[in-house]
C-alpha positions in Angstrom: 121.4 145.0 -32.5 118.1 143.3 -32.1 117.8 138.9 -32.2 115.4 139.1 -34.8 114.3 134.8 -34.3 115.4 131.2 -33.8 116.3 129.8 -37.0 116.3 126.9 -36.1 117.1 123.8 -33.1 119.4 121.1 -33.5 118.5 117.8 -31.9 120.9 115.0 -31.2 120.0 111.5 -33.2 122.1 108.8 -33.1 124.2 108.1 -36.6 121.7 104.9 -37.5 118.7 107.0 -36.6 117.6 108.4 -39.8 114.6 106.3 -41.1 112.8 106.6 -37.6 113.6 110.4 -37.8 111.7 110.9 -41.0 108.9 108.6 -39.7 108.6 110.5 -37.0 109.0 114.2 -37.6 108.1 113.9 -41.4 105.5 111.3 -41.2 104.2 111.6 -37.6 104.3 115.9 -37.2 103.8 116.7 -40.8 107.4 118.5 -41.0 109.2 119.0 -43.9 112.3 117.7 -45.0 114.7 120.0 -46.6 118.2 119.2 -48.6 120.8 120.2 -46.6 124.0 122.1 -48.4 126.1 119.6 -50.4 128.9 119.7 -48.1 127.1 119.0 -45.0 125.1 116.0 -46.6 127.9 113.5 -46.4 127.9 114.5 -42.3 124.6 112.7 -42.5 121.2 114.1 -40.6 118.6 116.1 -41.7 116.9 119.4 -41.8 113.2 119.8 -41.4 111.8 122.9 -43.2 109.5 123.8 -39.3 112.8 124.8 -37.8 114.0 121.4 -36.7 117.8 120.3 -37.3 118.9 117.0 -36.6 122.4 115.8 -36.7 124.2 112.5 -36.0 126.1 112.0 -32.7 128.0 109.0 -31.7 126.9 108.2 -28.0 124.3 110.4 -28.2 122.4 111.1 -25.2 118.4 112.4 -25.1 117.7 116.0 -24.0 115.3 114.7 -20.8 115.0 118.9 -19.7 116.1 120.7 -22.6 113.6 120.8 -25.4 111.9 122.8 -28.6 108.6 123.7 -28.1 106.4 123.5 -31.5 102.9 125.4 -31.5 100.3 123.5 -33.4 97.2 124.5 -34.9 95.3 121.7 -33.8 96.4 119.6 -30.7 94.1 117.3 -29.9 94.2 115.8 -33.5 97.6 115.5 -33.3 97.7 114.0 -29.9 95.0 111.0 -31.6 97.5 110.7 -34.5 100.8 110.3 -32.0 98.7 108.1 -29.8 97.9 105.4 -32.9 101.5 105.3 -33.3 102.5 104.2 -29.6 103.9 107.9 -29.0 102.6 109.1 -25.5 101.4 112.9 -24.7 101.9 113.6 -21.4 99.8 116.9 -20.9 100.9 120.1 -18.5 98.9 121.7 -16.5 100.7 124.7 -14.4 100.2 127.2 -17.0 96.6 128.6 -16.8 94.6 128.8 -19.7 97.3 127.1 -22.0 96.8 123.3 -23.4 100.5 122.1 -23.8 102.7 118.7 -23.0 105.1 116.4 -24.0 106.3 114.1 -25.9 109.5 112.0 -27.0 111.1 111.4 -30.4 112.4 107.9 -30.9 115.5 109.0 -29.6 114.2 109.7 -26.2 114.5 113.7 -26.7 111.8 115.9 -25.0 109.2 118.2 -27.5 106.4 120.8 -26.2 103.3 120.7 -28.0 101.9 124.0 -27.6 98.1 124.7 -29.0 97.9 127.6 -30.6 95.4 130.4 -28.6 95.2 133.1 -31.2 
């Protein structure tokens, strides 16, 4: 038996936190939105095509340690496109010859951008 992948991550959003979620992972990252199974709609949330699941919790707190990170073809244009929305990068530097940081959703969770080397 070999783990073949991550399917996907499911972040925390709290239940009137759709419309910012679309802004910012559809609008913001690029990501896709996908339907979710019938029965699961009416639990609210949403499903993003890049791997991203988010689901509404009452009370929800913000992962401020835990986090997804997302590798990105090009980094610095997406740090310029965060950055004219009022979303901060903070970048990393203690891994040697990789450009990466952080960011926050709305929510207050914690996402890696990674660029991608290859």
């Amino acid at each position: 038996m070999t783990v073949l992948r991550i399917d996907h991550v499911q972040l925390s959003i709290p239940p009137d936190g759709e419309a910012a979620a679309r802004r910012f992972y559809g609008e913001l990252l690029g990501f896709h939105e996908v339907p979710k199974p019938e029965e699961m709609r009416k639990r609210g949330g949403m499903w993003f095509a890049e791997g991203i699941h988010l689901g509404l919790e009452p009370n929800m707190k913000p992962l401020v340690k835990a986090h997804p990170a997302l590798v990105v073809d090009d980094l610095e244009a997406l740090i310029a496109r965060l950055s004219a929305a009022g979303v901060a990068f903070t970048e990393a530097q203690d891994q040697p010859g990789v450009k990466r940081g952080h960011i926050h959703d709305p929510f207050g969770n914690r996402i890696e951008l990674v660029a991608d080397h290859m």
